[in-house]
C-alpha positions in Angstrom: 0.0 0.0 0.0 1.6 2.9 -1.4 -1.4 5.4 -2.2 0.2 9.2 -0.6 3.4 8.0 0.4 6.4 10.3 0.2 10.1 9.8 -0.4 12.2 9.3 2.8 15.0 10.8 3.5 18.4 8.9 3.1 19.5 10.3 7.1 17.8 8.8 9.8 17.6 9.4 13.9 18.0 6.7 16.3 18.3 7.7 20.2 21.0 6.8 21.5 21.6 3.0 23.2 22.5 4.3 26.8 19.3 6.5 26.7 17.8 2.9 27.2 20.1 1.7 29.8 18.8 0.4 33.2 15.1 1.7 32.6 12.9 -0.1 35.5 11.0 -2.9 35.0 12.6 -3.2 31.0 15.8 -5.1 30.2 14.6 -6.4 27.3 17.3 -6.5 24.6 16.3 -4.7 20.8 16.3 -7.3 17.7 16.3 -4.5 14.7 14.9 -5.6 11.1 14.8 -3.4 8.0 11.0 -2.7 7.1 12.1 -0.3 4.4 11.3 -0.9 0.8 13.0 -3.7 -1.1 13.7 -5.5 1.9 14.3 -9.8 2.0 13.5 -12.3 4.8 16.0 -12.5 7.3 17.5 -8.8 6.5 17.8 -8.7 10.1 20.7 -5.9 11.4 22.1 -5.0 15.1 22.0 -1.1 14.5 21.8 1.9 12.4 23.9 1.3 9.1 24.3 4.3 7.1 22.3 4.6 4.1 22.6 0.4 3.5 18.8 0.2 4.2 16.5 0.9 6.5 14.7 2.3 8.3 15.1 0.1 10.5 12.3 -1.6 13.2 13.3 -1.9 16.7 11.5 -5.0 18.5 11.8 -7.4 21.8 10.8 -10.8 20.7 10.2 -13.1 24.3 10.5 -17.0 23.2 8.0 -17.6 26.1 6.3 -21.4 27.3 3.1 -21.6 24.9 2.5 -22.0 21.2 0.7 -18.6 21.1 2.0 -15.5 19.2 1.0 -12.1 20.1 2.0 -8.8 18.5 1.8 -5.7 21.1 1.4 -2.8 19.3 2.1 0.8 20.8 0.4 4.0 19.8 1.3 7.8 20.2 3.7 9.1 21.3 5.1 5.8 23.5 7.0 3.1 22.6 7.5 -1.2 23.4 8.0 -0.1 27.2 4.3 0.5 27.4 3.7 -3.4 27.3 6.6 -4.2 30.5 3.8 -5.0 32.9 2.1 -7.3 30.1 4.8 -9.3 28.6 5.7 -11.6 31.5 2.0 -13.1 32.0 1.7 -13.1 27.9 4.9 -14.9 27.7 3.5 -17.8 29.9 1.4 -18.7 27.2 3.6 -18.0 24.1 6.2 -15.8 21.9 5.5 -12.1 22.5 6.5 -9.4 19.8 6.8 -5.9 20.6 8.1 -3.6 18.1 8.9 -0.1 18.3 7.0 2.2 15.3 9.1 3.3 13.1 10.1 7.5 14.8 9.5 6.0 18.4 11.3 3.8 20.9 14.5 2.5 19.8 13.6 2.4 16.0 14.7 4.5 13.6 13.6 7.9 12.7 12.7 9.8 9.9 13.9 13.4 10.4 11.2 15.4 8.3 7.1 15.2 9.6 6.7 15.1 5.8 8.0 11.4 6.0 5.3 10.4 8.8 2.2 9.7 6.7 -0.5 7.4 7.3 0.5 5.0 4.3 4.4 5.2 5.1 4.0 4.1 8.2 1.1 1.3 8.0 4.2 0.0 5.0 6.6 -0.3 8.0 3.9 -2.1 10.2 3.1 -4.4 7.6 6.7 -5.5 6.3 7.9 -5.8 9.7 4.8 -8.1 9.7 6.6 -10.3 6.6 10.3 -10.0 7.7 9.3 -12.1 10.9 7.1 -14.4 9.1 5.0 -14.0 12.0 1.9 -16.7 11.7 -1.2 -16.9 14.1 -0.7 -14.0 15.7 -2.8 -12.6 18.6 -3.0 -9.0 17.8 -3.3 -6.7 21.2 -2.9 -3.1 19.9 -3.8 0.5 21.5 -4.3 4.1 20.3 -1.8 4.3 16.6 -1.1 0.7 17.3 -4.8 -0.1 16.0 -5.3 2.9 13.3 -2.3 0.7 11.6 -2.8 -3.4 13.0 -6.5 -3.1 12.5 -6.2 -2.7 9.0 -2.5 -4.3 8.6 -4.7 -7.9 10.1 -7.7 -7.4 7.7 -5.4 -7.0 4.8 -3.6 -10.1 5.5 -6.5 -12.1 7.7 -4.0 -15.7 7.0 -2.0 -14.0 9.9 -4.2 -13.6 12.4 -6.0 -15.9 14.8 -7.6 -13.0 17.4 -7.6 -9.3 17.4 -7.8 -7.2 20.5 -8.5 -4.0 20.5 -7.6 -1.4 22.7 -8.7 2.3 23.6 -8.7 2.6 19.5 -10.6 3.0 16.5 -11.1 3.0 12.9 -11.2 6.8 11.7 -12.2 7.8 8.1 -12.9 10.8 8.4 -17.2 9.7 9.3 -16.5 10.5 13.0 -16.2 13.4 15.0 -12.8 13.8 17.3 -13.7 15.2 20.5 -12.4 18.3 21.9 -9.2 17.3 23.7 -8.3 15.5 20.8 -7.9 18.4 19.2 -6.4 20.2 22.1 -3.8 17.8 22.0 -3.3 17.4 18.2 -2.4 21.3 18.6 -0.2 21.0 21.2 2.0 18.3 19.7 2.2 21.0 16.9 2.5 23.7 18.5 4.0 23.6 21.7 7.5 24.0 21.7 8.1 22.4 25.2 5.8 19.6 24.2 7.0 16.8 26.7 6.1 12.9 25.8 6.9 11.8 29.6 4.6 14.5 31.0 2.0 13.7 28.6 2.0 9.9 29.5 1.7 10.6 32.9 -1.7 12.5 32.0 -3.0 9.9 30.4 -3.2 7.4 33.4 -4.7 7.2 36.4 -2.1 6.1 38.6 0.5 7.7 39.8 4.0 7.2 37.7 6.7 7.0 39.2 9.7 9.4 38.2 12.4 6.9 36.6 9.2 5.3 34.8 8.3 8.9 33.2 11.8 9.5 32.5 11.7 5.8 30.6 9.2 7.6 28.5 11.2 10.6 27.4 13.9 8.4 26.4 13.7 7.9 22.7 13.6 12.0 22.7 16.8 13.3 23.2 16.1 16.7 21.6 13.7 17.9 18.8 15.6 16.0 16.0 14.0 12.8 17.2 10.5 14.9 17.6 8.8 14.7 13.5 6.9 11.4 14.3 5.6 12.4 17.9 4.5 15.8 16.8 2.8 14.9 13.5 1.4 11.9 14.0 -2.3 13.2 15.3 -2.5 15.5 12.4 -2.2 12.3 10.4 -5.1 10.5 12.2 -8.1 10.1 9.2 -10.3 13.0 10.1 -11.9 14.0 6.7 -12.5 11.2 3.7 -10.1 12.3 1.8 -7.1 12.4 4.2 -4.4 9.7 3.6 -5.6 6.0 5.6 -9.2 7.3 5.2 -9.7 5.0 2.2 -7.9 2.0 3.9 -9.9 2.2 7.2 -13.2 2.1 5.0 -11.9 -1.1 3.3 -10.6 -2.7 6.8 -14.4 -1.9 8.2 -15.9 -3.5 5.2 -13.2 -6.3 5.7 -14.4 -6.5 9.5 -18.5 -7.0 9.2 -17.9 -10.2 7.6 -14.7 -11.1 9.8 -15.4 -14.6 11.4 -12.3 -15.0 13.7 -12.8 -14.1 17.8 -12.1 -10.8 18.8 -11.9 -9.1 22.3 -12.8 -5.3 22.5 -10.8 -4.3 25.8 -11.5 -0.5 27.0 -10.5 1.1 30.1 -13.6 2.9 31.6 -12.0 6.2 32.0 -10.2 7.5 28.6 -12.3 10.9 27.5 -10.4 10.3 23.8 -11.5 6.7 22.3 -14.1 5.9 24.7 -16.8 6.2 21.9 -15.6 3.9 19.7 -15.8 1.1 21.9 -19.3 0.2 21.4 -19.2 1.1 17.5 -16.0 -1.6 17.4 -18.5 -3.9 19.2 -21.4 -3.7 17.4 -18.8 -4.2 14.3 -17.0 -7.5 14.5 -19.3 -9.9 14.7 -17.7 -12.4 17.0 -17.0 -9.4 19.8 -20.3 -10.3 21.5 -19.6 -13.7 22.0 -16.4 -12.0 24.5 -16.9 -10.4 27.8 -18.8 -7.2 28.1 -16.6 -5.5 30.1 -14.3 -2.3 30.8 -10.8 -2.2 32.1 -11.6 -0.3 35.4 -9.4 2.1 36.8 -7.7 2.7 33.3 -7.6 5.9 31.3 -6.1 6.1 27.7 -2.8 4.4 28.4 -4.3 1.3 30.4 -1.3 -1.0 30.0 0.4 1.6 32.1 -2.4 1.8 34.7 -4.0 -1.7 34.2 -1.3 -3.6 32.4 -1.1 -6.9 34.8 -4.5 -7.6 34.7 -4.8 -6.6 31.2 -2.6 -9.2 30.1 -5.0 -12.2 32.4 -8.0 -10.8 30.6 -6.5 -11.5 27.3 -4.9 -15.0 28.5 -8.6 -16.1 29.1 -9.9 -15.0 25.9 -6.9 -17.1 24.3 -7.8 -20.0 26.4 -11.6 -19.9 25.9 -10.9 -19.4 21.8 
């Protein structure tokens, strides 16, 4: 899918390694693999390397003790650490893959916002995707991490065995973004002392701890490393004709007739998505054979506030399906 892409840049930002060092609660090693164009299987790299390929996908992959695979996919502006309190009890019952998006985490980044649209970076999602292979997959995804898996799974359904989404949606431009949405789409822009850890730490319930906030700033050394985090609500579908609008129509068509189990899993108190929960109910067909429930105590970014028992919930629905 290529419709509105742009040419990349050749130079590309990565944060730097000891930015990563001794975060709590993470010592999870990166695996890298090139998602850029023209890629191969295997084309698997330890770092940055020039202007050989790239960019380049940062990712933990956890063996873990089951046959499952799931695929943990982060949205705006975080990055793989979001999913520490989840991995350990996903890992009991299978492989656990958590990349980094492409201008977050330990990945790579484009330099220019002009790099960061909708169809460049669903490419990167779904390569990364075909470099692993990656079969059966349980797909848990959140905020960016479902405007890009959502349709990445219904465009290759052979993939997936479950889909879970999370405090997300499908935007094509038919719905209307509520107000501090937009408050925050303009201050990503805007704001020059826009601050990610600060901003995660608004978007919980609990309290964060210091270190854990400072975890969050880390793939943000300086504004260099800033294009993805600052553009990427501007790039959310809010008009048809916007870039992904087209592709989240198709995906929606893909998911009334879509016959595989699926587990809609919102926390009770985020003000952003919390309307599209019902409508991604009422959509897939198998979601009311799942629990009814919401993740209470949990505000947009519930794998921070809810993450442990997050990960149970979604144990079950692997066991009951």
């Amino acid at each position: 899918m290529d419709d509105g892409k742009v040419e990349t840049t050749m130079s590309l930002e990565r944060a730097p390694a000891e930015r990563f060092d001794d975060l709590p609660g993470y010592d999870y090693e990166a695996n890298y693999v090139d998602v850029g164009e023209g890629t191969s299987p295997g084309n698997q790299n330890a770092g940055r390397s020039g202007d050989a390929g790239g960019p380049e996908m940062a990712y933990v992959d956890v063996e873990g003790d089951g046959d499952e695979t799931f695929l943990c996919l982060h949205g705006e502006p975080t990055w793989s650490y979001l999913y520490r309190k989840m991995i350990p009890t996903l890992s009991e019952a299978g492989r656990v893959v958590v990349p980094d998006l492409i201008g977050f985490g330990r990945s790579d980044k484009w330099p220019e916002q002009a790099d960061y649209t909708y169809s460049a970076m669903y490419d990167t999602v779904e390569r990364f995707l075909g470099e692993l292979d990656l079969q059966n997959v349980t797909l848990i995804c959140q905020d960016w991490g479902g405007l890009l898996g959502l349709p990445v799974a219904a465009n290759n359904p052979d993939r997936f065995a479950r889909l879970v989404p999370m405090n997300t949606g499908l935007m094509d431009g038919s719905q209307s973004m509520p107000d501090i949405w937009h408050d925050f789409k303009d201050m990503a822009a805007e704001d020059p002392d826009f601050d990610v850890g600060q901003l995660v730490e608004g978007g919980c319930l609990s309290d964060i701890p210091d270190d854990v906030v400072e975890a969050y700033r880390a793939p943000f050394p300086d504004e260099d490393h800033m294009a993805g985090a600052r553009i990427l609500p501007s790039r959310v579908p809010t008009d048809p004709d916007m870039d992904g609008a087209e592709t989240m129509r198709e995906a929606k068509a893909t998911f009334e007739e879509w016959e595989k189990p699926v587990f809609v899993l919102f926390s009770d108190s985020d003000p952003i998505t919390h309307g599209s929960r019902d409508y991604l109910r009422d959509l897939f067909p198998t979601a009311s054979d799942q629990p009814d429930i919401w993740i209470e105590g949990g505000a947009h970014f519930l794998q921070e506030d809810k993450g442990e028992e997050i990960a149970e919930e979604i144990v079950e629905f692997v066991e009951r399906t």
